[in-house]
N, C-alpha and C positions, 0 to 999 in steps of 0.2 A: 504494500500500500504506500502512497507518496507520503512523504514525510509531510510536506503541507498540509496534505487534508486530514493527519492524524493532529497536527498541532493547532490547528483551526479552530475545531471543538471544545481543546481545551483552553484557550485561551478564552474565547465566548465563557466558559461555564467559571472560570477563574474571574472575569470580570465584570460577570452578572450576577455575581453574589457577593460582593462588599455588605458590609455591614457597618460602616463607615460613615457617618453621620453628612452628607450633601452638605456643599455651600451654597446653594439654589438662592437662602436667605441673605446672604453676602451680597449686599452688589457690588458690580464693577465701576471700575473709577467712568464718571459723566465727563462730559467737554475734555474730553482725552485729545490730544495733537500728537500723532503718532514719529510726525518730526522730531519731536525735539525726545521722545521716547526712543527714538533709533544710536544706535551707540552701542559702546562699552561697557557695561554693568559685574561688578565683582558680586563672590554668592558671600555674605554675611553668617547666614546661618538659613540650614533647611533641615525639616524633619527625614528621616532613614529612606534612601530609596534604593534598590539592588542595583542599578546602576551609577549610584555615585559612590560606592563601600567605596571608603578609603582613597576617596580624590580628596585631593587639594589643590590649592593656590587656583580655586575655580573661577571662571567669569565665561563672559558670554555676553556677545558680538551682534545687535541686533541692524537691518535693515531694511528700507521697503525699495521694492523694483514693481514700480508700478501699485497694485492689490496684493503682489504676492511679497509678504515677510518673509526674508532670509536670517536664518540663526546661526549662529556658529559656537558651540562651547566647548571651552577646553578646560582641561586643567588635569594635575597629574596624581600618581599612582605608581608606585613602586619605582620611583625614581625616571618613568617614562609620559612624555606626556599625549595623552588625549584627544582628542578632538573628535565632536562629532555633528553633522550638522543637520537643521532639520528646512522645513517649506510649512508656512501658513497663510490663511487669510484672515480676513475679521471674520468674527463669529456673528455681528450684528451691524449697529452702524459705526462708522470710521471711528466717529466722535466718541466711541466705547472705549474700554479696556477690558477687548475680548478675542480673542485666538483662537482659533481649531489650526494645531498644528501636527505637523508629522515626523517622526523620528525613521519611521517604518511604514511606508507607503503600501498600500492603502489605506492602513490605521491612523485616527487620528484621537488626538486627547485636547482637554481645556486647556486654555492659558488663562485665566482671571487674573487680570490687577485690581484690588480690593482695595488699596491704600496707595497714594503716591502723592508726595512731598510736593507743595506749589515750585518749588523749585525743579522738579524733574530729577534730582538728585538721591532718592530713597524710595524701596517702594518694597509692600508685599504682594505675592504673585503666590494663585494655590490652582488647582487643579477643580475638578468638578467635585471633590469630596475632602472630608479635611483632614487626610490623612498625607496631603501635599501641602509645603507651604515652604515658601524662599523667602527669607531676608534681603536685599539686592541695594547697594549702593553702586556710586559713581567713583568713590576711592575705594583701595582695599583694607582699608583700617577705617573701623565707628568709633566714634568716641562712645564712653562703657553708657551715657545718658541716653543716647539715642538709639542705641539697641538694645534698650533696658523698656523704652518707649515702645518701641514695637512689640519685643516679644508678650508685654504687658495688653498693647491692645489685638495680636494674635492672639492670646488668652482668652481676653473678654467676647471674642469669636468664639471661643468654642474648641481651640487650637491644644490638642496635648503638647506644649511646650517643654513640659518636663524631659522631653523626646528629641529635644532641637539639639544638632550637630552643630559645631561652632569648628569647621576647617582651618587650617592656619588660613591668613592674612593672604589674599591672594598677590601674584607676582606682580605690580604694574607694567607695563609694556614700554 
């Protein structure tokens, strides 16, 4: 039998049963400008995912061409570094901060921005469920107030914070 269509199935039955409490009630960042959102962003802190075990010095490379967001994240792991990139669109209107994007084409998953600094400078970012959530600044070092702030109001979401990964300081470029 093709390996494809044995792992199809499970994947489907793997990700139609979360239990995992929806950010449906989150909303996304309004009057978003996806301009000044495009850029450089280092990862602060995120909650456990089996693809970032044990990276560091993360960030991630956003841009738009045209409707279609290009992504690029890297960062390293076992002394080698990373990179992987993905393809999204808006999920709704421009002026959202919403994503359907791809790591793994045809699949796609949420981007939600839930939180973003009038600055453009800090933001949180979680997935469709809240068992995803990024910390994401514009430097790679937070002062200890400002991500004592967020992880405080990921909290007040709903967010098992006691669960956040704090990578080193990513590399700047």
């Amino acid at each position: 039998m093709n390996k494809k269509l044995t792992i199809l199935p499970m994947l489907v039955a793997l990700f139609g049963c979360s239990t995992v409490p929806s950010t449906d009630d989150i909303p996304v960042v309004k009057g978003f400008d996806a301009a000044r959102y495009m850029g450089t962003w280092y990862e602060i802190a995120r909650l456990p995912k089996w693809y970032e075990r044990d990276m560091v010095h993360v960030s991630a490379e956003y841009a738009l061409d045209g409707e279609t967001l290009r992504i690029k994240n890297s960062g390293w792991r076992g002394g080698e570094r990373k990179v992987s990139t993905a393809v999204g669109h808006f999920a709704g209107p421009s002026d959202e901060g919403a994503f359907r994007i791809s790591f793994f084409r045809p699949f796609y998953g949420d981007y939600r921005i839930i939180w973003l600094s009038p600055d453009y400078d800090l933001a949180l970012v979680t997935s469709n469920d809240r068992s995803s959530l990024w910390i994401l600044a514009r430097t790679a070092n937070l002062a200890p107030e400002k991500r004592k702030a967020l992880v405080e109001q990921a909290a007040r979401w709903g967010f098992d914070v006691s669960q956040l990964e704090y990578p080193q300081p990513a590399m700047s470029h």
